[in-house]
Biopython code that builds the backbone (N, CA, C, O; Angstrom):
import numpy as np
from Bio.PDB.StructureBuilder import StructureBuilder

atoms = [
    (1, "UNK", "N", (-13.071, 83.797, -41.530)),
    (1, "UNK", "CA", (-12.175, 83.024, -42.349)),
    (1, "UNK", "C", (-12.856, 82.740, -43.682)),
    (1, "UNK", "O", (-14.072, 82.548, -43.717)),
    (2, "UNK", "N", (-12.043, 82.706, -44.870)),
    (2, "UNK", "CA", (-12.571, 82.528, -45.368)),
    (2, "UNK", "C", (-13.072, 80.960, -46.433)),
    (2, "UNK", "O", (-12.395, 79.980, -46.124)),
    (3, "UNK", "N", (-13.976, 80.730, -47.407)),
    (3, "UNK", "CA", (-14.137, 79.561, -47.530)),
    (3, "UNK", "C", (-13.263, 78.477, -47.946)),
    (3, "UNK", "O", (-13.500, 77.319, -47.600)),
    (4, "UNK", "N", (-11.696, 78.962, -49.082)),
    (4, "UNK", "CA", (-10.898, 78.604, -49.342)),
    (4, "UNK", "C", (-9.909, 78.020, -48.004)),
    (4, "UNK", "O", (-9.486, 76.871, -47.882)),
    (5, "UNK", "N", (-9.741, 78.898, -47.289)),
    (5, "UNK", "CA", (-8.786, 78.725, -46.145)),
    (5, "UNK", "C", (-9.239, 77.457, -45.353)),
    (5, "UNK", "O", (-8.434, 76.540, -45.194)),
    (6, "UNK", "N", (-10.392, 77.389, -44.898)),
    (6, "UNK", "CA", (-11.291, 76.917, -43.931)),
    (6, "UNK", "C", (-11.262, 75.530, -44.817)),
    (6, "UNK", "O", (-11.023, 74.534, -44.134)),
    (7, "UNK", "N", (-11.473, 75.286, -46.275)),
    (7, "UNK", "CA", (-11.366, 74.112, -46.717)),
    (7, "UNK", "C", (-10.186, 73.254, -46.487)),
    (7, "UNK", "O", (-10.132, 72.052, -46.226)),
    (8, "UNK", "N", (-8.909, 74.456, -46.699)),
    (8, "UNK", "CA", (-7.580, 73.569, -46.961)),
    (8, "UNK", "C", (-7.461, 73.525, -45.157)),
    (8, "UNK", "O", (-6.685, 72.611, -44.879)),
    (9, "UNK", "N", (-7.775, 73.945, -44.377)),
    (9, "UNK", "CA", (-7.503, 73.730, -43.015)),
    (9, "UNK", "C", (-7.662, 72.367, -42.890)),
    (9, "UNK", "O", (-6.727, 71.566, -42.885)),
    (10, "UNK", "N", (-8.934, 72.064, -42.781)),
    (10, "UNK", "CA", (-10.151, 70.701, -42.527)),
    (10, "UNK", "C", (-9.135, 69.556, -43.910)),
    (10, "UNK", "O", (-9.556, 68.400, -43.941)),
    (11, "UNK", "N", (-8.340, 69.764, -44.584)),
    (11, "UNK", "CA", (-8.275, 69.012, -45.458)),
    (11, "UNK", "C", (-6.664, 68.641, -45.032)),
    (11, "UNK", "O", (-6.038, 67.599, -45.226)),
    (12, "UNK", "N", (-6.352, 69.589, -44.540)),
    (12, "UNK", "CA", (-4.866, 69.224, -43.520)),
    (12, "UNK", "C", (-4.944, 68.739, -42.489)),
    (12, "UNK", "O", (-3.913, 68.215, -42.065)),
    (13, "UNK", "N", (-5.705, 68.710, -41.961)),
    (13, "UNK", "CA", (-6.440, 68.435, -40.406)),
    (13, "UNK", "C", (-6.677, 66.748, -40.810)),
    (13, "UNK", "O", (-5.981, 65.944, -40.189)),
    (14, "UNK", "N", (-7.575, 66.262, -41.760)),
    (14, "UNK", "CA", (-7.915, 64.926, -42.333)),
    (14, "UNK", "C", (-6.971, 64.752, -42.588)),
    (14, "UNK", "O", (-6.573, 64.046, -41.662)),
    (15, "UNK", "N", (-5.867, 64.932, -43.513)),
    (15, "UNK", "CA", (-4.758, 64.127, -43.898)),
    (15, "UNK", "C", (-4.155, 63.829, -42.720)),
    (15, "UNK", "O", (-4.036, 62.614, -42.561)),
    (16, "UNK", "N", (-3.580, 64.735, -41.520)),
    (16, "UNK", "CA", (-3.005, 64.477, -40.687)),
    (16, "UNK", "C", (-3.879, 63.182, -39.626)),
    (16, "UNK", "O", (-3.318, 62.189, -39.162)),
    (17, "UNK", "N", (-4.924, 63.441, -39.491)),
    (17, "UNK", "CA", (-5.584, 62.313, -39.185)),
    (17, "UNK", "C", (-5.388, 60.987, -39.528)),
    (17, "UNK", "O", (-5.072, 60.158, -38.675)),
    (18, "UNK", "N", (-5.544, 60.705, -40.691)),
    (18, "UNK", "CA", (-5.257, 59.979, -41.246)),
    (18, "UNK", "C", (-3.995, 59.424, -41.765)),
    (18, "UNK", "O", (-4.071, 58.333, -42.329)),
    (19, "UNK", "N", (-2.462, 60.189, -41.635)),
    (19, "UNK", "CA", (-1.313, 59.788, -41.132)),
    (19, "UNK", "C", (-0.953, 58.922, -39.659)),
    (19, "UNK", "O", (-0.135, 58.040, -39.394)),
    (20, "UNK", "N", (-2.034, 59.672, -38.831)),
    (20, "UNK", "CA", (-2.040, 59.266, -36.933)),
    (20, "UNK", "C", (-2.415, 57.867, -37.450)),
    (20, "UNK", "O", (-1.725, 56.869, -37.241)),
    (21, "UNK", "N", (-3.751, 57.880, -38.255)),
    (21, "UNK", "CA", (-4.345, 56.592, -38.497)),
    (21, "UNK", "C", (-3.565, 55.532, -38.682)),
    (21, "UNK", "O", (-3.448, 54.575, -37.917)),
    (22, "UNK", "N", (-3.055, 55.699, -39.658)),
    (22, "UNK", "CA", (-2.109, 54.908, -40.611)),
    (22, "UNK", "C", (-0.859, 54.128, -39.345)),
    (22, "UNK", "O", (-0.645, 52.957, -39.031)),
    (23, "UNK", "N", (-0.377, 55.181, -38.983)),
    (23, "UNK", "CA", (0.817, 54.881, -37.868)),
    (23, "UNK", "C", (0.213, 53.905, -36.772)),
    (23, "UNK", "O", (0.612, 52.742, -36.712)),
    (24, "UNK", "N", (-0.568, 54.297, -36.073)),
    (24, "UNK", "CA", (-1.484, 53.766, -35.473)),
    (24, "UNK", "C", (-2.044, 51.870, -35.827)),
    (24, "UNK", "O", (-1.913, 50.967, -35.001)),
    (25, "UNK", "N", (-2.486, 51.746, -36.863)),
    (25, "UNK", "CA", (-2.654, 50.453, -37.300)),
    (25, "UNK", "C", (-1.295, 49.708, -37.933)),
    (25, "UNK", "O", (-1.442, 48.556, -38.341)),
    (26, "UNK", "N", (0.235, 50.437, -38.041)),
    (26, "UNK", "CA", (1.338, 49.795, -38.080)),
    (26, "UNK", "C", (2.008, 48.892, -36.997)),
    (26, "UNK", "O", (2.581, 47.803, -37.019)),
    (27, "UNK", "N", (1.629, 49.985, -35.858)),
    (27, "UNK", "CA", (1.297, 49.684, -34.983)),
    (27, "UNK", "C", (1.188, 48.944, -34.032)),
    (27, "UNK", "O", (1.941, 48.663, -33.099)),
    (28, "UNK", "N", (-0.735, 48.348, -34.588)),
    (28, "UNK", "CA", (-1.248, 47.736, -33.716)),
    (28, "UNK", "C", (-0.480, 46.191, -35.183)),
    (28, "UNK", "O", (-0.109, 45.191, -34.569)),
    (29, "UNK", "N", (-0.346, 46.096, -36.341)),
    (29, "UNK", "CA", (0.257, 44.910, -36.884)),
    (29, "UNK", "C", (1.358, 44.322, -36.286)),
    (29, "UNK", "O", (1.658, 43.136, -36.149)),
    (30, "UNK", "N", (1.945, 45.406, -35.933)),
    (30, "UNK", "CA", (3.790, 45.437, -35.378)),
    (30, "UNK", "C", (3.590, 44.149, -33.585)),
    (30, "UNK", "O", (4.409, 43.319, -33.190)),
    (31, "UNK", "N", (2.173, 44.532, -32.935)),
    (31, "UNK", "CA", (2.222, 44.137, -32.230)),
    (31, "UNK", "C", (1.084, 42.918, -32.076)),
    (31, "UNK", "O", (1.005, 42.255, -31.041)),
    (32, "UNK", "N", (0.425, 42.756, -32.951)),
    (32, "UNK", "CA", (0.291, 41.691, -33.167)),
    (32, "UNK", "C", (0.882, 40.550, -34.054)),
    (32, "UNK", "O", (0.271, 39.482, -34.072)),
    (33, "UNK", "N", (2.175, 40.709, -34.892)),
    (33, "UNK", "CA", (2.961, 39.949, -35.449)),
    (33, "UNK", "C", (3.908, 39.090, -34.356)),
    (33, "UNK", "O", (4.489, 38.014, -34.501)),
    (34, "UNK", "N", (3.827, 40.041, -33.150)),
    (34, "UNK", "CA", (4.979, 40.000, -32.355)),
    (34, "UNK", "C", (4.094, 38.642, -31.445)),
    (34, "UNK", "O", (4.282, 37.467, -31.129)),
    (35, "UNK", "N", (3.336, 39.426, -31.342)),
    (35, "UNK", "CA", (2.151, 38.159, -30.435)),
    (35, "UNK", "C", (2.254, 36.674, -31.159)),
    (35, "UNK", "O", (2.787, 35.646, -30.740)),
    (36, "UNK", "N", (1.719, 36.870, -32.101)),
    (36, "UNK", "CA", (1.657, 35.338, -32.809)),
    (36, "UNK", "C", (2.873, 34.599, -32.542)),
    (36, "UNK", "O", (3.034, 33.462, -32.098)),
    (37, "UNK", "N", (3.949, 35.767, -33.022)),
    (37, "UNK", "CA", (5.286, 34.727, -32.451)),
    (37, "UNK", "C", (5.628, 34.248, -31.417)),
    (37, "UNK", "O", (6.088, 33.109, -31.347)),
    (38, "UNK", "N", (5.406, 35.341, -29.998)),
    (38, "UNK", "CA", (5.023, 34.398, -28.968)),
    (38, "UNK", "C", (4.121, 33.422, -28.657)),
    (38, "UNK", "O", (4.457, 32.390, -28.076)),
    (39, "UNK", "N", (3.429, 33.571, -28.867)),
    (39, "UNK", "CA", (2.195, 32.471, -29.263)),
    (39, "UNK", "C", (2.864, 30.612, -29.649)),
    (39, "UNK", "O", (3.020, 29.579, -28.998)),
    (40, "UNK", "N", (3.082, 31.073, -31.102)),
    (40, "UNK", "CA", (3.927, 29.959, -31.617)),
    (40, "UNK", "C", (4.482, 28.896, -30.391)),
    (40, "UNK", "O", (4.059, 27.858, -29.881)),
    (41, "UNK", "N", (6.208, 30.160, -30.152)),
    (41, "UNK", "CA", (7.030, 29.776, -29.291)),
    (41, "UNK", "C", (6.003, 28.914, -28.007)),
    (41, "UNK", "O", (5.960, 27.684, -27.984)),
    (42, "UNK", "N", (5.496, 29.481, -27.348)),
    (42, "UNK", "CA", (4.717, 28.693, -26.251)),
    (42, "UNK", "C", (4.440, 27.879, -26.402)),
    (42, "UNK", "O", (4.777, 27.050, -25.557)),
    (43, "UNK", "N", (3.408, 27.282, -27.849)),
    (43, "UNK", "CA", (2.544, 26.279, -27.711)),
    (43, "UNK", "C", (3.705, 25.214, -28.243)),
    (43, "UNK", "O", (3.606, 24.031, -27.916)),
    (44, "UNK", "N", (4.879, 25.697, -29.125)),
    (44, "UNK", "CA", (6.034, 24.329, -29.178)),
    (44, "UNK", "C", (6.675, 24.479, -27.769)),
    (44, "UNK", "O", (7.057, 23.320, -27.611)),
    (45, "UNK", "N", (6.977, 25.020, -26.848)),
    (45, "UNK", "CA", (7.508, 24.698, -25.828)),
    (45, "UNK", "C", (6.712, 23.544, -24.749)),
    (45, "UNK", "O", (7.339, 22.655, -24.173)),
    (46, "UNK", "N", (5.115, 23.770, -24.600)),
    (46, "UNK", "CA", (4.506, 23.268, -24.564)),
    (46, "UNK", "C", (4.842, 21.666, -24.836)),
    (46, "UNK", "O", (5.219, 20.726, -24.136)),
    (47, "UNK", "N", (4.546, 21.839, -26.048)),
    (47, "UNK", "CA", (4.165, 20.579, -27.061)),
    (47, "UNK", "C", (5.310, 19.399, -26.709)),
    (47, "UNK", "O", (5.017, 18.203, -26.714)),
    (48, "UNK", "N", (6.914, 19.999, -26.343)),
    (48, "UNK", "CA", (8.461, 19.786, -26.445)),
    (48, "UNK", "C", (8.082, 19.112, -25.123)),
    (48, "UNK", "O", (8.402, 17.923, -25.106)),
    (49, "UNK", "N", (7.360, 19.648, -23.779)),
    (49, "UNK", "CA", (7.665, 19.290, -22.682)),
    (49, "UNK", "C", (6.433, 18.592, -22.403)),
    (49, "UNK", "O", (6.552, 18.370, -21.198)),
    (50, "UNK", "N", (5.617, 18.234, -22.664)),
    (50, "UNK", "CA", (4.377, 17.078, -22.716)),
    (50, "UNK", "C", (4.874, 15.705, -23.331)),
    (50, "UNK", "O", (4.500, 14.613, -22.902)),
    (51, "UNK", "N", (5.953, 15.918, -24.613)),
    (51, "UNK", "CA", (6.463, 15.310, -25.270)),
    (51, "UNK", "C", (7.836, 14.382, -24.570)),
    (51, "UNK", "O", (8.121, 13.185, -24.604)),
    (52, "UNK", "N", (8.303, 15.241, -24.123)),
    (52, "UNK", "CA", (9.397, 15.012, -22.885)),
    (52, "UNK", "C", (8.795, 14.002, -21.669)),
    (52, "UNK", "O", (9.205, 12.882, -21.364)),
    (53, "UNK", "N", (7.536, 14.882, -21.001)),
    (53, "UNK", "CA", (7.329, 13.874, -19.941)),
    (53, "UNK", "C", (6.762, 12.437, -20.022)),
    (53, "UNK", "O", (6.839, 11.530, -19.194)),
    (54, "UNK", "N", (6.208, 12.467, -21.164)),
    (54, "UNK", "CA", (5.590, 10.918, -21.544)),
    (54, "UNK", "C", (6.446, 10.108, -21.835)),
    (54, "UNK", "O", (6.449, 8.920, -21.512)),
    (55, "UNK", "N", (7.554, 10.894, -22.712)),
    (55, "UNK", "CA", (9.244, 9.356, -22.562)),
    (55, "UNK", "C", (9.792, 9.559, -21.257)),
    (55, "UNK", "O", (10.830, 8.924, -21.072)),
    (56, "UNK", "N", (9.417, 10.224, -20.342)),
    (56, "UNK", "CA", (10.168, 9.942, -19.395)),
    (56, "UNK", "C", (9.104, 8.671, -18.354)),
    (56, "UNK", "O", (9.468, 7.682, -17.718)),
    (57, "UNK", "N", (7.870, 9.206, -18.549)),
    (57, "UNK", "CA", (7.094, 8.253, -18.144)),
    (57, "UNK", "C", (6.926, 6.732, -18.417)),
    (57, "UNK", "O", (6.505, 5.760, -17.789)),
    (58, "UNK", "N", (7.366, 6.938, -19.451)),
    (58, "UNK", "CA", (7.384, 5.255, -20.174)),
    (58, "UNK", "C", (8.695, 4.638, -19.944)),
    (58, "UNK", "O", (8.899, 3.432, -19.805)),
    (59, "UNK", "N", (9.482, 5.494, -19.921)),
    (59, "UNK", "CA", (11.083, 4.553, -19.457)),
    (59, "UNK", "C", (10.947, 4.312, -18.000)),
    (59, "UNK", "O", (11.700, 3.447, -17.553)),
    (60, "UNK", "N", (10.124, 4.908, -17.147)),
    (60, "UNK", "CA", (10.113, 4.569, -15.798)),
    (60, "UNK", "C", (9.649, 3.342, -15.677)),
    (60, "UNK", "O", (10.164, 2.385, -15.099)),
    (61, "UNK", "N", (8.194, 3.448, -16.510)),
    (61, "UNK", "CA", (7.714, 1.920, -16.433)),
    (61, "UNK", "C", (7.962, 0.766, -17.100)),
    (61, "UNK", "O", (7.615, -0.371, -16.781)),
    (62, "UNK", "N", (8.733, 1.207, -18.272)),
    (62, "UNK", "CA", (9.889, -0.199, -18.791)),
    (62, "UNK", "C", (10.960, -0.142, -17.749)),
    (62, "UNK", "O", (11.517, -1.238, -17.683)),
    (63, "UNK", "N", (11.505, 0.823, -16.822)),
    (63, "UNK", "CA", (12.244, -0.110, -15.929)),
    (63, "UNK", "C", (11.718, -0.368, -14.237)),
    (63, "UNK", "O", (12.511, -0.398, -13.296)),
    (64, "UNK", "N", (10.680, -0.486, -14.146)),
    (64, "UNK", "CA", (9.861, -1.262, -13.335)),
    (64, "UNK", "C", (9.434, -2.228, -13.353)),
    (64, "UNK", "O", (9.301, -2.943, -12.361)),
    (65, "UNK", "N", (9.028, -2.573, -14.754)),
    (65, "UNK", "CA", (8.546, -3.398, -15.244)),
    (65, "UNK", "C", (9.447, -4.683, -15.571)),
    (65, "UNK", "O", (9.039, -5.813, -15.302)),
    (66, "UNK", "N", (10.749, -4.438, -16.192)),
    (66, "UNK", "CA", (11.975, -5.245, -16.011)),
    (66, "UNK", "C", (12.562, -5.654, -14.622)),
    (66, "UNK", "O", (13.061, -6.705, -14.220)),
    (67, "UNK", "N", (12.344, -4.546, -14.081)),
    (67, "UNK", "CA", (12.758, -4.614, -12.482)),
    (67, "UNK", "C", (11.936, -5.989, -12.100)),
    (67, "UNK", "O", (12.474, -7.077, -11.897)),
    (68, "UNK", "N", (10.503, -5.715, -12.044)),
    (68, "UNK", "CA", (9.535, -7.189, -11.883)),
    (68, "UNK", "C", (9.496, -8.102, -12.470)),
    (68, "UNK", "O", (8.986, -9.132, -12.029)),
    (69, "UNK", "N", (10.100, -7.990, -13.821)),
    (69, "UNK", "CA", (10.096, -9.645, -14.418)),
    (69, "UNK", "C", (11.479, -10.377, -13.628)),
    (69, "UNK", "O", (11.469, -11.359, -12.886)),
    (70, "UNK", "N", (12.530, -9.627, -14.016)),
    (70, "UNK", "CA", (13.605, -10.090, -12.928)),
    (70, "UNK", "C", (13.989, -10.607, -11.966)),
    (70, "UNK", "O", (14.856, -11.442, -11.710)),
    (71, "UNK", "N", (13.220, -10.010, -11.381)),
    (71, "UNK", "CA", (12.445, -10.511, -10.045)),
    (71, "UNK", "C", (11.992, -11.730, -9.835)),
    (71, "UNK", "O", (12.492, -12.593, -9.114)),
    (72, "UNK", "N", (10.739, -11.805, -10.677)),
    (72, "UNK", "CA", (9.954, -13.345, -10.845)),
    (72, "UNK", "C", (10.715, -14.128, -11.365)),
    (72, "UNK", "O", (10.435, -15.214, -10.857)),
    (73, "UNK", "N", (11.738, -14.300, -12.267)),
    (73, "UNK", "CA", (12.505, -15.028, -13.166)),
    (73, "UNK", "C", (13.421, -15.276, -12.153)),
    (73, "UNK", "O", (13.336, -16.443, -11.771)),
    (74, "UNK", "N", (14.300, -14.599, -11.546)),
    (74, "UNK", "CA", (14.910, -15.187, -10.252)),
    (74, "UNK", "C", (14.401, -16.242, -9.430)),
    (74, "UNK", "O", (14.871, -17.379, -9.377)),
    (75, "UNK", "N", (13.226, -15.727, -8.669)),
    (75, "UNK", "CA", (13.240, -16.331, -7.617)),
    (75, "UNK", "C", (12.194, -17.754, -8.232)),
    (75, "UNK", "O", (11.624, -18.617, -7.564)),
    (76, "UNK", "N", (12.239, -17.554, -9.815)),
    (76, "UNK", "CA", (11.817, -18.919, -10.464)),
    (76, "UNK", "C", (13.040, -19.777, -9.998)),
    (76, "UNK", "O", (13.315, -20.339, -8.937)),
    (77, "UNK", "N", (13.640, -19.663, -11.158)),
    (77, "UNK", "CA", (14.922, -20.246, -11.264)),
    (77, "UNK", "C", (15.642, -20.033, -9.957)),
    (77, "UNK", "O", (16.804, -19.762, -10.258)),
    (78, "UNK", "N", (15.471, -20.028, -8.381)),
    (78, "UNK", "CA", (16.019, -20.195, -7.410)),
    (78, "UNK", "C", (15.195, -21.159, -6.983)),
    (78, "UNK", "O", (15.772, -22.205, -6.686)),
    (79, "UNK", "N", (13.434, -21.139, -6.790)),
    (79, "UNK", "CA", (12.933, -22.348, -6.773)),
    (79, "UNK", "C", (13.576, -23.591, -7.616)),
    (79, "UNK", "O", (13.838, -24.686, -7.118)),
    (80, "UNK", "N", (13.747, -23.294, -8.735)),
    (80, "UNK", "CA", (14.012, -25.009, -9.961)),
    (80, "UNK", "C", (15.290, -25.445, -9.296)),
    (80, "UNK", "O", (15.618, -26.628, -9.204)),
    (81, "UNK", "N", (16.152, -24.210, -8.735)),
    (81, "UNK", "CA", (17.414, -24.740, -8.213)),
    (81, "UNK", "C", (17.336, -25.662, -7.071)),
    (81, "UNK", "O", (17.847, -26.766, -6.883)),
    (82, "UNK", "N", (16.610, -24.967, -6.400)),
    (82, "UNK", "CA", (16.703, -25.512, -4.973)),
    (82, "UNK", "C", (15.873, -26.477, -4.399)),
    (82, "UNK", "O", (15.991, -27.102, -3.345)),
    (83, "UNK", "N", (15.023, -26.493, -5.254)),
    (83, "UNK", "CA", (13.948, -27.549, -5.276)),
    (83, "UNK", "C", (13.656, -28.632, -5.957)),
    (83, "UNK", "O", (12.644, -29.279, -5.684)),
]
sb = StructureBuilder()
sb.init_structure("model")
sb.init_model(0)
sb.init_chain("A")
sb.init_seg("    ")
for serial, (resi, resn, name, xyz) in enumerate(atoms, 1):
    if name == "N":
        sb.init_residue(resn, " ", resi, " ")
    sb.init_atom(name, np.array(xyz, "f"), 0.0, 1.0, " ", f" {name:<3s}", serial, name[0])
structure = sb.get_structure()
């Protein structure tokens, strides 16, 4: 073969390489763009339902807590009555 040929071979051969390349790291962006967004999504879903269970936690114990003053305040004022 000769030296001309043999150059433009190797020089088609690299470009094409370097097309694979190219595609290749679109790619790997394409799928890490995609990641982050799941990512995101999770850590607010997360965030939404940590957020969620602590008002639910605290209304339990404001109405327990009412439940027991109620309680005591009654059976006050059933003592003052009855006594």
């Amino acid at each position: 073969m000769s030296e001309p040929m043999r150059l433009r071979q190797s020089l088609s051969e690299m470009e094409q390489a370097f097309a694979e390349e190219i595609e290749q790291e679109r790619h790997r962006r394409a799928l890490l763009r995609r990641n982050v967004g799941k990512r995101g999504h999770y850590r607010q879903r997360r965030r939404v339902h940590k957020r969620g269970s602590l008002r639910f936690s605290l209304l339990v114990m404001s109405l327990i807590a009412t439940a027991v003053l109620v309680t005591v305040v009654m059976f006050k004022m059933l003592y003052v009555v009855m006594g």
